[in-house]
C-alpha positions as CSV (number, residue, x, y, z in Angstrom):
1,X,-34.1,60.3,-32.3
2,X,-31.2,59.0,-34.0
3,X,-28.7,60.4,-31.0
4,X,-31.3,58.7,-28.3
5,X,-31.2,55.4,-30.7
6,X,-27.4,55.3,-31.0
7,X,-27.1,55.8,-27.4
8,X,-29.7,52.5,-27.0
9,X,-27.5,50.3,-29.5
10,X,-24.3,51.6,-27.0
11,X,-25.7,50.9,-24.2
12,X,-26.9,47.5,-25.8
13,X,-23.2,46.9,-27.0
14,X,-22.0,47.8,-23.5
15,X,-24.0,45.4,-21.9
16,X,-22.7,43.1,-24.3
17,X,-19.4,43.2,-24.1
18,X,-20.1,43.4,-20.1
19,X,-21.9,39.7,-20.1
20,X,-19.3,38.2,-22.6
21,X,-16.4,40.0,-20.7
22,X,-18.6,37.9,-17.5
23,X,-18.6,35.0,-18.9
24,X,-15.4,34.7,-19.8
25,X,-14.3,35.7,-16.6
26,X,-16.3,32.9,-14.9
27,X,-14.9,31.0,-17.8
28,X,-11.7,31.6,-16.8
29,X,-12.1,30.9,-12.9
30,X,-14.0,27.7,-13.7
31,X,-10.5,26.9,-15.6
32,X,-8.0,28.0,-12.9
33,X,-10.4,25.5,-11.0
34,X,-9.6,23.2,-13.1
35,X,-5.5,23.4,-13.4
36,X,-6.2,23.5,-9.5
37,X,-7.8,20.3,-9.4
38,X,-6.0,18.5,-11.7
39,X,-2.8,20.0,-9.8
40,X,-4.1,18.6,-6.7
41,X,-4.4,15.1,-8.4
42,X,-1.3,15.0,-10.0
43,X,0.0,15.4,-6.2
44,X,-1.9,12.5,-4.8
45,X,-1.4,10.3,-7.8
46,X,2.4,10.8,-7.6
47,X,2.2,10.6,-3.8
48,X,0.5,7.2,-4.0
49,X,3.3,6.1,-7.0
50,X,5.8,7.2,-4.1
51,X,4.1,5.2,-1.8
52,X,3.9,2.4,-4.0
53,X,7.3,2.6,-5.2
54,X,8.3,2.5,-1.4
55,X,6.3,-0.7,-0.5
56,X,8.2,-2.0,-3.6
57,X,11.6,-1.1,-2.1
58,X,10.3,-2.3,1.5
59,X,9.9,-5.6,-0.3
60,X,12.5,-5.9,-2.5
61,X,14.8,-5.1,0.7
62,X,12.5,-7.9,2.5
63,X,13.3,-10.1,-0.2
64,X,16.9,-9.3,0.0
65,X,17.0,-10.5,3.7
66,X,15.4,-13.3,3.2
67,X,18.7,-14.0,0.4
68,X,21.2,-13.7,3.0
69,X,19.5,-15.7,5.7
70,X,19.1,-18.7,2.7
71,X,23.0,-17.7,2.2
72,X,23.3,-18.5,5.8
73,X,21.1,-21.6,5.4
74,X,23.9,-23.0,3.0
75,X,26.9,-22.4,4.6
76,X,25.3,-24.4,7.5
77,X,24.5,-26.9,5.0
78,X,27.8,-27.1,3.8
79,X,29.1,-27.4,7.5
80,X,26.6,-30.3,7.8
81,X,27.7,-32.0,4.2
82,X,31.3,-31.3,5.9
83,X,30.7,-33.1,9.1
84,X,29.0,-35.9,7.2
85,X,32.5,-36.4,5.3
86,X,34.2,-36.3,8.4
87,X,31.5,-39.3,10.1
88,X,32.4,-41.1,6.9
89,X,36.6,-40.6,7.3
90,X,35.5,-41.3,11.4
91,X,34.0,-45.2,9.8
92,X,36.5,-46.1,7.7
93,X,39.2,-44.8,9.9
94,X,36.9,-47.3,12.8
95,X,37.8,-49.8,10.1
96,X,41.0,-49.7,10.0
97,X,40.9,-49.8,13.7
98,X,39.4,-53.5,13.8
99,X,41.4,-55.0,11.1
100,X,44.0,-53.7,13.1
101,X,42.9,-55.3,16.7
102,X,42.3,-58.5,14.5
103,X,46.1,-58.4,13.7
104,X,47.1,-57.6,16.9
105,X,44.8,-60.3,18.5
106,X,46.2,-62.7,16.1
107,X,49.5,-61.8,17.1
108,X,49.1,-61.7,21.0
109,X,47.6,-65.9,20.5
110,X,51.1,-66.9,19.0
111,X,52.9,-64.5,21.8
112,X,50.8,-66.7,24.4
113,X,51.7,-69.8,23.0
114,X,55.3,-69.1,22.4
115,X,55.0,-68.1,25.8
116,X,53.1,-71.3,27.6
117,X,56.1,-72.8,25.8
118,X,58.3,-71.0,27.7
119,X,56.6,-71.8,30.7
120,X,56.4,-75.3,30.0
121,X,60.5,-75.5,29.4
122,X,60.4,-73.0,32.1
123,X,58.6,-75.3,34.5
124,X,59.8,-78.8,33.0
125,X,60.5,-80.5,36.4
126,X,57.4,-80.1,37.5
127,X,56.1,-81.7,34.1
128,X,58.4,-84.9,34.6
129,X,56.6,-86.8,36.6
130,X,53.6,-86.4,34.1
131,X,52.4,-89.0,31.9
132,X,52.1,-88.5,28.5
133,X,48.1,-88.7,28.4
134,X,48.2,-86.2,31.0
135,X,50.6,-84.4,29.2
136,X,48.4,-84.3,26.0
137,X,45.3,-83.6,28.1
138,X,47.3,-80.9,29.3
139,X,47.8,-79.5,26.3
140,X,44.1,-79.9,24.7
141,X,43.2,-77.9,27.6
142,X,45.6,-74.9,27.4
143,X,45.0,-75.0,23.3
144,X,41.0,-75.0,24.5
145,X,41.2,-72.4,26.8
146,X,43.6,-70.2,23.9
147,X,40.5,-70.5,21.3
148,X,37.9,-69.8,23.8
149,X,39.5,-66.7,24.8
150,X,40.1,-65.8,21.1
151,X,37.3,-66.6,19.4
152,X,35.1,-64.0,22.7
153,X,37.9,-61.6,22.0
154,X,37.0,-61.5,18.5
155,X,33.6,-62.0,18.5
156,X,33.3,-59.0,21.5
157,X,35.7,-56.9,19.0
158,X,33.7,-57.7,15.9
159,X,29.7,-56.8,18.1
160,X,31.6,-53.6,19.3
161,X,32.5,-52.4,16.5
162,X,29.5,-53.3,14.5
163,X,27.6,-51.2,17.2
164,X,30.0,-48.2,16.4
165,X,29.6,-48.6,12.9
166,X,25.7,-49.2,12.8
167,X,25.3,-46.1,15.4
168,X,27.8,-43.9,12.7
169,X,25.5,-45.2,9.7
170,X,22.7,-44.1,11.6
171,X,23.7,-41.1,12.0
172,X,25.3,-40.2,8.5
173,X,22.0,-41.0,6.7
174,X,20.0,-38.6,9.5
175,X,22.6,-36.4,8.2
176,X,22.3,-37.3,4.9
177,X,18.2,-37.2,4.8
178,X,18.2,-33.5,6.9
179,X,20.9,-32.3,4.5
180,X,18.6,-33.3,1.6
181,X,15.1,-32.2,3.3
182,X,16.7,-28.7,3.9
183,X,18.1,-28.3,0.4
184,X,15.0,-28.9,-1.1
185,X,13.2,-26.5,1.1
186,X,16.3,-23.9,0.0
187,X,15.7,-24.7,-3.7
188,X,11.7,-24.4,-3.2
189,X,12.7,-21.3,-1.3
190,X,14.8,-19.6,-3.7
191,X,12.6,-20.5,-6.5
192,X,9.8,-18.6,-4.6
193,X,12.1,-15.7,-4.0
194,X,12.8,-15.6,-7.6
195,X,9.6,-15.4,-8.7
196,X,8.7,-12.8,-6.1
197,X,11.7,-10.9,-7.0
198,X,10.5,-10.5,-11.2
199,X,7.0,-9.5,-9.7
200,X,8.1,-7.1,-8.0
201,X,10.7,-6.1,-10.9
202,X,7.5,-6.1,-13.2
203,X,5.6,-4.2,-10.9
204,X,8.1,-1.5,-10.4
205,X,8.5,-1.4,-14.4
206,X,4.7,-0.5,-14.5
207,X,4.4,1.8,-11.8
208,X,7.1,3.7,-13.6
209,X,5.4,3.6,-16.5
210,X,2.0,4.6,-15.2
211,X,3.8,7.7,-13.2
212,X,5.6,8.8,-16.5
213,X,2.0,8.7,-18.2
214,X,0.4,10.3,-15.9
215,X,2.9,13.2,-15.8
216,X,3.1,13.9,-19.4
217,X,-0.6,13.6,-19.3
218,X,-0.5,15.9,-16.6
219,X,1.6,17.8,-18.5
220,X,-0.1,18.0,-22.2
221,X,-3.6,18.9,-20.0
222,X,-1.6,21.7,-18.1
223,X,-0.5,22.9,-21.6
224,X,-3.4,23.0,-22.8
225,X,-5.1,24.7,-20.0
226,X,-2.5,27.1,-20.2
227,X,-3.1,28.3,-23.8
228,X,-6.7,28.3,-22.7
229,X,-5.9,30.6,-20.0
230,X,-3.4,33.0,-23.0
231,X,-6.2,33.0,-25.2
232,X,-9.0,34.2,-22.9
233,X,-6.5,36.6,-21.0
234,X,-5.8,37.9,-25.1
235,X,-9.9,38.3,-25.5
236,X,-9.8,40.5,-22.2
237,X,-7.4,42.7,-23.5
238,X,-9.4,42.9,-26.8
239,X,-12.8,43.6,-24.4
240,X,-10.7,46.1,-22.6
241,X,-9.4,48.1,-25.5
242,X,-12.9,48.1,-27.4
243,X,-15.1,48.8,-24.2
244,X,-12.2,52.2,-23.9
245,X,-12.8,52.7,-27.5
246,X,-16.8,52.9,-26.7
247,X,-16.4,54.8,-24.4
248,X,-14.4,57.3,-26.1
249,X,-16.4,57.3,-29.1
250,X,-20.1,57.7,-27.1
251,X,-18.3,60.6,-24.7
252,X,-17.4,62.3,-28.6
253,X,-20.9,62.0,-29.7
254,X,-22.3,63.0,-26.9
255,X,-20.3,65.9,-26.7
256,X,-21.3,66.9,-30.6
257,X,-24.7,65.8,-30.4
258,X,-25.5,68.4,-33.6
259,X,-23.3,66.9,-35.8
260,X,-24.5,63.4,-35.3
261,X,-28.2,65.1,-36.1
């Protein structure tokens, strides 16, 4: 009885140490399972970082472009602002010009005078037989017909050249107005890229931050899986060893059954 009860409470152990050796078996699949998922998610979670972090770099590098061609923008703007000097250097230059053809137009009425004079020594016999009223009449004439022709010579310069210069003042405050319209587009511009550009700084920051969390996350639940996985790989051992010892020390008892009894 006792021999046939011992081998009951072995065959009780047995199946014991069978179910818990089972269970943690399963146990320790379901945890492989687990370093397998979580394996599987650190992957896509750094594979979406990567991605993100790539969109970031796409747009930085958009961003960048966008620098050079406002770079571009402002060395046409300084062509502009340079050609607006010149139309400036162009009027006053135009300036000097009239005061100049005022001078000369003074100077070309005394040459015609001095040279009427001439024409009258010049022609003095023909002028003899002329009375002195006709003489005088003449004269009012010729001084007539002089400041006529000077006052339409100066009148025609002074409308042509305030043509020239109303046409160049025209045109340097078009100049002047686009040059201003396009820098405040450049300054709203740059502002925007600016603010874009610390997004985007901020936003990389944080992604970097959230990848580095995640890993040693990743990394602190890996370790701890891990120990898991030593500890219930140590119990198997322990299992092992006392399931041989079992089954060493039921084959000696039931090889001496009499000295059990």
């Amino acid at each position: 009885r006792r021999a046939a009860a011992a081998g009951e409470d072995d065959d009780q152990e047995d199946y014991k140490l069978k179910q818990a050796l089972r269970e943690s078996q399963m146990e320790c699949a379901e945890l492989r399972k687990q370093m397998e998922i979580l394996t599987d998610r650190s992957k896509l979670e750094q594979t979406r970082i990567e991605t993100r972090l790539q969109a970031s770099q796409e747009e930085r590098n958009h961003l960048r472009k966008q620098l050079e061609r406002l770079q571009e923008k402002q060395q046409q703007d300084a062509a502009l602002k340079a050609q607006l000097g010149t139309a400036k250097e162009e009027a006053v230059e135009l300036r000097k010009k009239y005061e100049r053809a005022r001078g000369d137009l003074k100077q070309r009425t005394v040459d015609v005078h001095m040279l009427q004079v001439r024409v009258a020594q010049l022609c003095g016999s023909e002028l003899d037989g002329l009375t002195v009223s006709q003489l005088e009449e003449l004269e009012r004439m010729q001084s007539e017909a002089l400041r006529r022709c000077g006052v339409a010579k100066y009148v025609r310069l002074r409308q042509e050249f305030q043509e020239k210069e109303e046409h160049m003042r025209e045109d340097v405050e078009k100049m002047r107005h686009e040059f201003e319209e396009r820098m405040e587009r450049m300054k709203g511009e740059v502002q925007k890229i600016q603010e874009e550009k610390v997004h985007l700084m901020g936003l990389e920051q944080r992604l970097r931050q959230e990848f580095q969390t995640q890993v040693q996350a990743e990394q602190m639940s890996n370790e701890e899986l891990r120990i898991r996985l030593e500890t219930l790989q140590d119990g198997f051992v322990q299992l092992r060893s006392i399931l041989r010892k079992e089954k060493q020390s039921r084959v000696e008892s039931e090889r001496h059954p009499l000295d059990d009894m």
